[in-house]
N, CA and C atoms as a LAMMPS dump frame, in Angstrom:
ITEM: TIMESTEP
0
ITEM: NUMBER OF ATOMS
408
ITEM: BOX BOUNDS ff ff ff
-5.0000000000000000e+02 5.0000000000000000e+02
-5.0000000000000000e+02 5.0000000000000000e+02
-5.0000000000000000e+02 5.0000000000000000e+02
ITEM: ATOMS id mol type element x y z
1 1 1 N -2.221 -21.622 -13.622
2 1 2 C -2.389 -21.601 -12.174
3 1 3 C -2.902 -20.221 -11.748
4 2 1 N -3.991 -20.06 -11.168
5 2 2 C -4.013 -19.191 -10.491
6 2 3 C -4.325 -19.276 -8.822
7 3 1 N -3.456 -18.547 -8.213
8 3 2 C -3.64 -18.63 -6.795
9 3 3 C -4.143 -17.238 -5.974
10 4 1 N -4.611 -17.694 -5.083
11 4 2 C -5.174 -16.147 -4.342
12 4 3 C -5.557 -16.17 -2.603
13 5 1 N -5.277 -15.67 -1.514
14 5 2 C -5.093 -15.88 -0.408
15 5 3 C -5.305 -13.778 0.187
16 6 1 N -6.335 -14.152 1.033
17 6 2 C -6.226 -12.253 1.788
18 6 3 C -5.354 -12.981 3.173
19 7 1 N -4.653 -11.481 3.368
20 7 2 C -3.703 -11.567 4.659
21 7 3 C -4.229 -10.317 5.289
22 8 1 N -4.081 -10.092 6.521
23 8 2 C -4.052 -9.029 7.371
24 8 3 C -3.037 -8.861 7.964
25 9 1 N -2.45 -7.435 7.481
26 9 2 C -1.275 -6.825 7.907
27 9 3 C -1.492 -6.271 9.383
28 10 1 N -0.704 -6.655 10.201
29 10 2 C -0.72 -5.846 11.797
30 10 3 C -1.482 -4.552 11.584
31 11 1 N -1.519 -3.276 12.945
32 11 2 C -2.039 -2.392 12.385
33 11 3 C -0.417 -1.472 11.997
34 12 1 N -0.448 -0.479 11.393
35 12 2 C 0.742 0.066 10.838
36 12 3 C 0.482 1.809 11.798
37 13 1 N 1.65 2.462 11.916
38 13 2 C 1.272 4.091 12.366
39 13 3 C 1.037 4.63 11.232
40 14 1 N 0.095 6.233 10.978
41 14 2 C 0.585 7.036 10.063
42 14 3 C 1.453 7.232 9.103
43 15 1 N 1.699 6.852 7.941
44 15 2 C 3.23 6.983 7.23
45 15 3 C 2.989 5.898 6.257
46 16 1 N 4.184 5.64 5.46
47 16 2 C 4.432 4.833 4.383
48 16 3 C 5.325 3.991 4.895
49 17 1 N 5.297 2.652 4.336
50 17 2 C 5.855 1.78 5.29
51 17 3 C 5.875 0.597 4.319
52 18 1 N 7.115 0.073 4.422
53 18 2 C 7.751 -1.33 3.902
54 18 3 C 7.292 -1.975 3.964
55 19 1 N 6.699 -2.887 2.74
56 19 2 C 6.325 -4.364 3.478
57 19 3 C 6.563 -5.198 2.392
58 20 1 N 7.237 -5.487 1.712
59 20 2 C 7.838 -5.877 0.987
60 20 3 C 8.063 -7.82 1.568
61 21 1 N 8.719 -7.972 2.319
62 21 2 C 8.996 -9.001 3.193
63 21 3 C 7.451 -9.645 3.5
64 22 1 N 7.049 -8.437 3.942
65 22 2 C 5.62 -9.258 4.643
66 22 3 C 4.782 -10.081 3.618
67 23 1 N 4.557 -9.308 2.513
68 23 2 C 4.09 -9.784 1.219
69 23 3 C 4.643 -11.119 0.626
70 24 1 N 5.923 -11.248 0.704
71 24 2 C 6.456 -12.091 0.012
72 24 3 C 6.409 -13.336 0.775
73 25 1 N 6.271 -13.308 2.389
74 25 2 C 6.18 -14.184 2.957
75 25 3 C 4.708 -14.765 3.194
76 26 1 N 3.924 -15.05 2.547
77 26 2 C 2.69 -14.926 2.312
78 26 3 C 2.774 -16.117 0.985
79 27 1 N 3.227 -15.816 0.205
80 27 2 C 3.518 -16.244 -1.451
81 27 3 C 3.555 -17.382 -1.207
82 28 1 N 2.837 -18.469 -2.37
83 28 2 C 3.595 -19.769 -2.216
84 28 3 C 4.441 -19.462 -3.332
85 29 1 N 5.313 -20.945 -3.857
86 29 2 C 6.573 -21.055 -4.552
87 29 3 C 5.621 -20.213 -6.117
88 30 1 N 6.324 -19.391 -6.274
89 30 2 C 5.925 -18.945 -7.381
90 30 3 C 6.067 -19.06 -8.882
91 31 1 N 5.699 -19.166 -10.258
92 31 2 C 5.215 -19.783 -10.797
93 31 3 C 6.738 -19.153 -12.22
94 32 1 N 7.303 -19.924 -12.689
95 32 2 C 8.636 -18.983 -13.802
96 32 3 C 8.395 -17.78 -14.492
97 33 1 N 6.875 -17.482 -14.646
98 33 2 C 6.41 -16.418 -15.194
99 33 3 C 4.898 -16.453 -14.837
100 34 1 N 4.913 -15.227 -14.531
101 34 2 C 2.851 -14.582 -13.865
102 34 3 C 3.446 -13.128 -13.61
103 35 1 N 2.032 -13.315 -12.591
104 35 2 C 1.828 -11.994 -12.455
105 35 3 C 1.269 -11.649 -11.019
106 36 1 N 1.727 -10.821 -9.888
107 36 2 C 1.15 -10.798 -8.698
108 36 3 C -0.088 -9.523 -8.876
109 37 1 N -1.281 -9.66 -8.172
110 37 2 C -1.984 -8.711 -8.255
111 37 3 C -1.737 -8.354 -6.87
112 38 1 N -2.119 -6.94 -6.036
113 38 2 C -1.978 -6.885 -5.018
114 38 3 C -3.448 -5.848 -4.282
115 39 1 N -4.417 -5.901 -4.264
116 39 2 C -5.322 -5.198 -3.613
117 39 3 C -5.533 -4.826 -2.369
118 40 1 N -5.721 -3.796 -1.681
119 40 2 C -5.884 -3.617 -0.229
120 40 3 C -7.268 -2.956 -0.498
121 41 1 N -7.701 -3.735 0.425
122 41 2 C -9.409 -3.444 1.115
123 41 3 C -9.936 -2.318 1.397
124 42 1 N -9.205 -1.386 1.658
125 42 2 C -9.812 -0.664 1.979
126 42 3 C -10.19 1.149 1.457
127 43 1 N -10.828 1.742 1.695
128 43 2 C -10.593 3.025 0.938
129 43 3 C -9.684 4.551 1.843
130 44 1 N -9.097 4.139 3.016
131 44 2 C -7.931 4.969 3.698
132 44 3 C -6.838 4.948 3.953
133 45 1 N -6.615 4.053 2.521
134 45 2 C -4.716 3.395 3.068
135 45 3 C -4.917 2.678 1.116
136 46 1 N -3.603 3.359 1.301
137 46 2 C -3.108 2.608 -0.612
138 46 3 C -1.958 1.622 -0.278
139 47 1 N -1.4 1.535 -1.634
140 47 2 C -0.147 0.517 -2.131
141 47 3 C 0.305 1.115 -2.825
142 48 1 N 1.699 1.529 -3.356
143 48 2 C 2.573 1.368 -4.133
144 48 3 C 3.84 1.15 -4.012
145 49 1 N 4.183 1.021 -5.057
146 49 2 C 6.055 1.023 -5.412
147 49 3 C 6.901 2.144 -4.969
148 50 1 N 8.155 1.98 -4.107
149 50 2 C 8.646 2.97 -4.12
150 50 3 C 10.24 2.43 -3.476
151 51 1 N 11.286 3.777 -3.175
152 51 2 C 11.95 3.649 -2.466
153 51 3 C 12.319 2.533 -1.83
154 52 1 N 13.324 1.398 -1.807
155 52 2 C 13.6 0.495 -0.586
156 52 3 C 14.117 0.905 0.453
157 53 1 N 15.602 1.639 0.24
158 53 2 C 16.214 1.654 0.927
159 53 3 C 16.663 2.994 1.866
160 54 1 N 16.472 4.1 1.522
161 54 2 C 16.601 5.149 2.363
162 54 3 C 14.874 5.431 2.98
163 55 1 N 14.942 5.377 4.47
164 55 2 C 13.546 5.438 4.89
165 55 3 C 13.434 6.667 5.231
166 56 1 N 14.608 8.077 4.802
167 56 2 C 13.837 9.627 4.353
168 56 3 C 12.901 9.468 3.129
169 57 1 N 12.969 8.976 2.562
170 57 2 C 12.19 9.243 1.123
171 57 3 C 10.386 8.895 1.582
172 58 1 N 10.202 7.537 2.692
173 58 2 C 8.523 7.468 3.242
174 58 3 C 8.252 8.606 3.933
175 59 1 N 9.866 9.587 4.747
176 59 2 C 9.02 10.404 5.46
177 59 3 C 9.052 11.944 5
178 60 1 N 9.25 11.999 3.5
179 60 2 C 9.088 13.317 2.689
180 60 3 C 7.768 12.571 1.754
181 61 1 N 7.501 11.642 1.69
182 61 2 C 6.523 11.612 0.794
183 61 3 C 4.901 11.907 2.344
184 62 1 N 5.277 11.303 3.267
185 62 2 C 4.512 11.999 4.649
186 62 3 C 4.385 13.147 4.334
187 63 1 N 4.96 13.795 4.657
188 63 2 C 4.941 15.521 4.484
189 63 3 C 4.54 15.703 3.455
190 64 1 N 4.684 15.198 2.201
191 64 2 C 4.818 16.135 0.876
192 64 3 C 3.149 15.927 0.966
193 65 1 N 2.366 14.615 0.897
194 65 2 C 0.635 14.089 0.918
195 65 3 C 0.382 15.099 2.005
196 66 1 N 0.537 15.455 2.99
197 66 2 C 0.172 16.215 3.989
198 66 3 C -0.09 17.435 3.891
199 67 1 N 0.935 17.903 2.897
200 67 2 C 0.517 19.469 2.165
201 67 3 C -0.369 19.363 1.111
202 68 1 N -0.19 18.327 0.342
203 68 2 C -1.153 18.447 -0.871
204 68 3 C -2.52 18.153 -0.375
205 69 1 N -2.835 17.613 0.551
206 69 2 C -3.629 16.917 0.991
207 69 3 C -4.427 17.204 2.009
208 70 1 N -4.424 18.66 2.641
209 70 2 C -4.192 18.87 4.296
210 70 3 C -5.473 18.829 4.959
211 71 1 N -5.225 17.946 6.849
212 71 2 C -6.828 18.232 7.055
213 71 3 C -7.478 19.067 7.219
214 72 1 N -8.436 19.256 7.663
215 72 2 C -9.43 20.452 8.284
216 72 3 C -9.584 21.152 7.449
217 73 1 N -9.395 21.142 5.785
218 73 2 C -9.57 22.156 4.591
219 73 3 C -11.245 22.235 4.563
220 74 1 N -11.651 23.481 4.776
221 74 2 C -12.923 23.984 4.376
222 74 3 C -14.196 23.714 3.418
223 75 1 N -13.047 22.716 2.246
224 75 2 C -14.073 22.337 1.749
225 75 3 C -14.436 20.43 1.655
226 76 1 N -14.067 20.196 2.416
227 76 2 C -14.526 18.742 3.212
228 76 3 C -15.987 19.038 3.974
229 77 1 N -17.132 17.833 3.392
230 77 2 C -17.736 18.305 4.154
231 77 3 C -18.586 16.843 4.52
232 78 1 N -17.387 15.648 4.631
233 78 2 C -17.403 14.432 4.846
234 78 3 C -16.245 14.092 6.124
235 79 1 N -16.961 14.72 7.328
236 79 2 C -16.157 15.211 8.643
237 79 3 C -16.609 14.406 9.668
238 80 1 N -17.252 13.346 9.786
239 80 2 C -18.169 12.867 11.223
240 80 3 C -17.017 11.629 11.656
241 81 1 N -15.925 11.253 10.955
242 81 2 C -14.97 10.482 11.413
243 81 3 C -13.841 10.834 11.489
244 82 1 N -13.535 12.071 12.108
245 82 2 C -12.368 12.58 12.132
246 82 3 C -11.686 13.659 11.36
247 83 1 N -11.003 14.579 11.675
248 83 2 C -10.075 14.737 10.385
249 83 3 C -9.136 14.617 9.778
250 84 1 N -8.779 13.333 9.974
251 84 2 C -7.896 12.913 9.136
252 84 3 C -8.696 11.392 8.126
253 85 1 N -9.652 11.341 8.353
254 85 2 C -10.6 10.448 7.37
255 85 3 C -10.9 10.988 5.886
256 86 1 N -11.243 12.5 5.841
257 86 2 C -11.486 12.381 4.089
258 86 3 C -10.014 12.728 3.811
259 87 1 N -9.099 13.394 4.218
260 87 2 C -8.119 13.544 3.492
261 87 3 C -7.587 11.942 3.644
262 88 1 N -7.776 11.113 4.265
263 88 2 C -6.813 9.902 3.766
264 88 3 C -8.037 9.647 2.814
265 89 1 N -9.496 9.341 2.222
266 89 2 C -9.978 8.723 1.447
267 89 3 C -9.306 9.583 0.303
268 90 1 N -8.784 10.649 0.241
269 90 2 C -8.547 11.852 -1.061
270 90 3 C -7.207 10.752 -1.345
271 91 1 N -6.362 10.693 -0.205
272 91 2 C -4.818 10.344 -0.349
273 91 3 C -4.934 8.952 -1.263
274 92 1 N -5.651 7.928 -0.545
275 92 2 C -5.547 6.492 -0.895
276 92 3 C -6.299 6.701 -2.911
277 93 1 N -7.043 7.733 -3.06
278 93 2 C -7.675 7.839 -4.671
279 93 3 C -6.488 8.294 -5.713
280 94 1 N -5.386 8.852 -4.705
281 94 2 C -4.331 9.527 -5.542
282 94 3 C -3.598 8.803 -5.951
283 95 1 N -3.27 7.904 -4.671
284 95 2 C -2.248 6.916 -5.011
285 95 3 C -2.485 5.386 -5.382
286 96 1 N -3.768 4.619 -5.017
287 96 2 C -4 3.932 -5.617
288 96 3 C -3.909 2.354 -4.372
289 97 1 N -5.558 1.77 -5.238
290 97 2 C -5.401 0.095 -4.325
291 97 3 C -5.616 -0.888 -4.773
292 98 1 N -4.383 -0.895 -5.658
293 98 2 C -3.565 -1.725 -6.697
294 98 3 C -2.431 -1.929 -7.418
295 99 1 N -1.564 -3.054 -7.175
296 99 2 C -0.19 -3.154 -7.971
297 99 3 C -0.409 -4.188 -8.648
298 100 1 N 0.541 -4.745 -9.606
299 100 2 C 0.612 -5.537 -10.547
300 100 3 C 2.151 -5.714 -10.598
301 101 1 N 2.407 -6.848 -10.083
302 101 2 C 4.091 -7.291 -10.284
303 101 3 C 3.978 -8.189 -11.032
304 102 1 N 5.097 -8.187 -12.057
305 102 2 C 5.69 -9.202 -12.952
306 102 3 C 6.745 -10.501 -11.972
307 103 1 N 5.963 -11.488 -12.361
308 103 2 C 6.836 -12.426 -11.564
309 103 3 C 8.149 -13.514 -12.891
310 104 1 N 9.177 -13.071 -12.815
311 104 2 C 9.901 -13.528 -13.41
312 104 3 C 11.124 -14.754 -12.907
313 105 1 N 11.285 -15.767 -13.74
314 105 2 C 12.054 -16.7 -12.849
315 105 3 C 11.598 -17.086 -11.301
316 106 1 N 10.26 -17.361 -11.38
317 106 2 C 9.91 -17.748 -9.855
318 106 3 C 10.031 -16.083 -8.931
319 107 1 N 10.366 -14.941 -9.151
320 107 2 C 10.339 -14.197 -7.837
321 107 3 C 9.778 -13.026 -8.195
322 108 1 N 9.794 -12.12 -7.78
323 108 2 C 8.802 -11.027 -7.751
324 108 3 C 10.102 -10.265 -8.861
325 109 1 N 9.52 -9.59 -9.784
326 109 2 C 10.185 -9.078 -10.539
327 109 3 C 10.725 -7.521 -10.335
328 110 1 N 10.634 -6.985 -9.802
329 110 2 C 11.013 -5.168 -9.119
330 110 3 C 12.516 -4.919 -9.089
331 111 1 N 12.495 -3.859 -9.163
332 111 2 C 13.526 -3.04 -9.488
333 111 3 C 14.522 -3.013 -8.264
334 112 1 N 16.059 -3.112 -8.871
335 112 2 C 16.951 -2.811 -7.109
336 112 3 C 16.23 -2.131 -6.116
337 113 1 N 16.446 -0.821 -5.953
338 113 2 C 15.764 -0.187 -5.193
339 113 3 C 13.889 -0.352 -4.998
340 114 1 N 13.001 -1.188 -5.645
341 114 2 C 11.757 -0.833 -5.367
342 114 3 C 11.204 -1.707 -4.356
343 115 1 N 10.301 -1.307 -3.731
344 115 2 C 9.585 -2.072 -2.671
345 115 3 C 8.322 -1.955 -2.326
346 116 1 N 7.792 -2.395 -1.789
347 116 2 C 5.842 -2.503 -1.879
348 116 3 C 5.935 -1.675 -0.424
349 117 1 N 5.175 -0.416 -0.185
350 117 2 C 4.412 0.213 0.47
351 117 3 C 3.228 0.007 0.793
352 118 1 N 2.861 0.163 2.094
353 118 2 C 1.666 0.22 2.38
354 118 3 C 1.555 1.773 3.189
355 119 1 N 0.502 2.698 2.147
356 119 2 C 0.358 3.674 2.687
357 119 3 C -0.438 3.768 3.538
358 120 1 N -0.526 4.473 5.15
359 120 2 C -1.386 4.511 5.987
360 120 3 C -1.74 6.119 6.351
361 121 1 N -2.825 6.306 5.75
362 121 2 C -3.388 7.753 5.999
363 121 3 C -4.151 8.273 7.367
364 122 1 N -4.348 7.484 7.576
365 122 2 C -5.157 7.383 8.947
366 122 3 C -4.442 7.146 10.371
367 123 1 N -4.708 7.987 11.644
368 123 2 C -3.672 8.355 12.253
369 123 3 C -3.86 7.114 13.286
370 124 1 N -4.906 6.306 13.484
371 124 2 C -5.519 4.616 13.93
372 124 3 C -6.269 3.843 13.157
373 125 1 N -5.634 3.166 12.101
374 125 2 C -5.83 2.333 10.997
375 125 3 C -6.383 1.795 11.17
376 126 1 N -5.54 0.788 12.296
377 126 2 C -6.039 -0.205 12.145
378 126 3 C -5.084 -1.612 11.653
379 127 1 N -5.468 -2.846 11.644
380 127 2 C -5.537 -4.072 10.524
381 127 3 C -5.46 -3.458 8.993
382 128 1 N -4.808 -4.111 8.447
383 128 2 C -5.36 -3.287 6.646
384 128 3 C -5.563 -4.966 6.282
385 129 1 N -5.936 -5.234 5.311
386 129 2 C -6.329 -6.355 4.449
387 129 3 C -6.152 -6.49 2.844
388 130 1 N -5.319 -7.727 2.559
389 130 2 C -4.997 -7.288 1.37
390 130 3 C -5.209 -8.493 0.449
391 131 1 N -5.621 -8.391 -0.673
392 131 2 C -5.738 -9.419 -1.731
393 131 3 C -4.568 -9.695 -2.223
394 132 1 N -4.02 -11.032 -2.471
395 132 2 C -3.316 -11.217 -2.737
396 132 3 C -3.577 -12.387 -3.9
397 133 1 N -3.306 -12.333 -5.342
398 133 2 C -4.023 -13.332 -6.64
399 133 3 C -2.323 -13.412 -7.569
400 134 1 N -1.922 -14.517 -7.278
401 134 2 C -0.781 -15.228 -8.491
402 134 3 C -1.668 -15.745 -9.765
403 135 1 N -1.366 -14.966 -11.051
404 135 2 C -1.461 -15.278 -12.041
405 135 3 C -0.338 -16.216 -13.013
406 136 1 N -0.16 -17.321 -13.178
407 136 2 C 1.145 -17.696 -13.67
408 136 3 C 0.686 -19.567 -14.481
């Protein structure tokens, strides 16, 4: 079986942000063993795994991309949309727009604490759009 369906996520603020739920509610009945792929569309906003449950940890990883990352650095010289546009295209290359979940016993296979992020680098996103492909 393979299945595959794009969703559009609301627009999200600045920050890293849960969506774990949103994703899953999307899913049809899933398959005793596969594999979820997860792609987002776009190149100013990533995905990954992280943190569920304490929501300090999205807003030190905010800060922490913000220093590594910072706008208005001198040597950007891909500036006509803002500045906060190349540092989110830098952010979303770091972190990545792609997961791969193991689907075990019908459900998404992740760790107690882990949960699907959607990183938003951009300070008016927007909609994000995401691929969503059951391998199973």
């Amino acid at each position: 079986m393979i299945w595959q369906k794009e969703i559009t996520l609301p627009p999200f603020k600045r920050g890293f942000h849960l969506i774990t739920r949103l994703v899953e509610g999307h899913l049809p009945a899933l398959p005793e063993v596969g594999l979820l792929n997860i792609l987002i569309r776009h190149t100013s906003a990533a995905i990954t795994l992280n943190e569920n449950a304490d929501p300090t940890v999205r807003d030190d990883f905010e800060r922490f991309m913000n220093v590594l990352v910072p706008e208005n650095h001198p040597l950007y010289i891909h500036t006509d949309e803002g500045p906060d546009d190349m540092p989110a295209h830098l952010k979303a290359s770091l972190i990545g727009s792609t997961l791969t979940i193991p689907i075990t016993n019908g459900r998404l296979n992740l760790g107690i604490w882990q949960g699907i992020y959607l990183c938003e680098f951009r300070n008016n996103g927007g909609s994000r759009r995401l691929v969503l492909t059951v391998y199973g």
